[in-house]
C-alpha positions as CSV (number, residue, x, y, z in Angstrom):
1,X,55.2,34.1,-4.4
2,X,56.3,32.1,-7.2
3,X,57.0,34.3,-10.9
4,X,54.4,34.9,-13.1
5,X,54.2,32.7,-16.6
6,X,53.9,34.2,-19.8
7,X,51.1,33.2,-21.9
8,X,51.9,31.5,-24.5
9,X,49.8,32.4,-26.9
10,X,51.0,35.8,-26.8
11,X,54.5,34.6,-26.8
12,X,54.0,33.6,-30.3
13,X,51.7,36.6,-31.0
14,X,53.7,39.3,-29.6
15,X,57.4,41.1,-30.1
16,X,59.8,43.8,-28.7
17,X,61.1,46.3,-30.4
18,X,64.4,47.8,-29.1
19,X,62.5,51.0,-27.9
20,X,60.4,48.8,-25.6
21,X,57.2,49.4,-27.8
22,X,55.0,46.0,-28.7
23,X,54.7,44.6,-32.5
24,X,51.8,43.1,-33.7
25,X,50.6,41.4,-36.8
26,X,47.0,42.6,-38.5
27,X,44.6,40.5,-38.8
28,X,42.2,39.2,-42.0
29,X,45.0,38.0,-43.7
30,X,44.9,34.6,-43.7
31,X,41.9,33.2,-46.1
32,X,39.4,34.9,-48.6
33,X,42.0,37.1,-50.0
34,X,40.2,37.1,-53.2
35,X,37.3,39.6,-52.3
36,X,40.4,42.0,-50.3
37,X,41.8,44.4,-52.7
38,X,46.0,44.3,-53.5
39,X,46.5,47.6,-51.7
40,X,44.3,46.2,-48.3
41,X,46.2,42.9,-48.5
42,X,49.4,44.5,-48.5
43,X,49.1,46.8,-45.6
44,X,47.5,44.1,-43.4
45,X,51.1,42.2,-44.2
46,X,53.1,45.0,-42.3
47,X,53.3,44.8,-38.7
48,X,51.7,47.5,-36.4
49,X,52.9,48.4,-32.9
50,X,50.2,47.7,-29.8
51,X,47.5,50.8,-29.1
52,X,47.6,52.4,-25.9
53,X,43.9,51.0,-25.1
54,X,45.3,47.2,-25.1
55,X,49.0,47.5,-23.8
56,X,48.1,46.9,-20.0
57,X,46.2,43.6,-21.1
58,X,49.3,42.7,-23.4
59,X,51.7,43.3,-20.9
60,X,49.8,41.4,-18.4
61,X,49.6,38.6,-21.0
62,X,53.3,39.1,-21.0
63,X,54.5,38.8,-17.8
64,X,55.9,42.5,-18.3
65,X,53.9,44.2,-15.3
């Protein structure tokens, strides 16, 4: 059987953190930032770590399982 390919989408998307968790980015940050308030804006800008309801799709996305 030959080895399963990553997508790429969630290549670029997606990292590892060194305790094997999975870093994300939020998302509504990219346009119409006026309406968005300065505190909303700058916690979307921090990055967030996968939730357990999506990490079997993610890892599948992967190629981690």
């Amino acid at each position: 059987m030959p080895k399963m390919k990553t997508s790429s989408g969630a290549k670029k998307r997606f990292t590892l953190t060194g305790t094997g968790k999975i870093k994300r980015k939020h998302a509504f940050k990219s346009h119409i930032l006026t309406k968005k308030s300065t505190k909303r804006k700058r916690n979307l800008g921090y990055f967030s770590t996968v939730d357990k309801p999506d990490l079997n799709n993610v890892k599948h996305l992967l190629a981690m399982k």
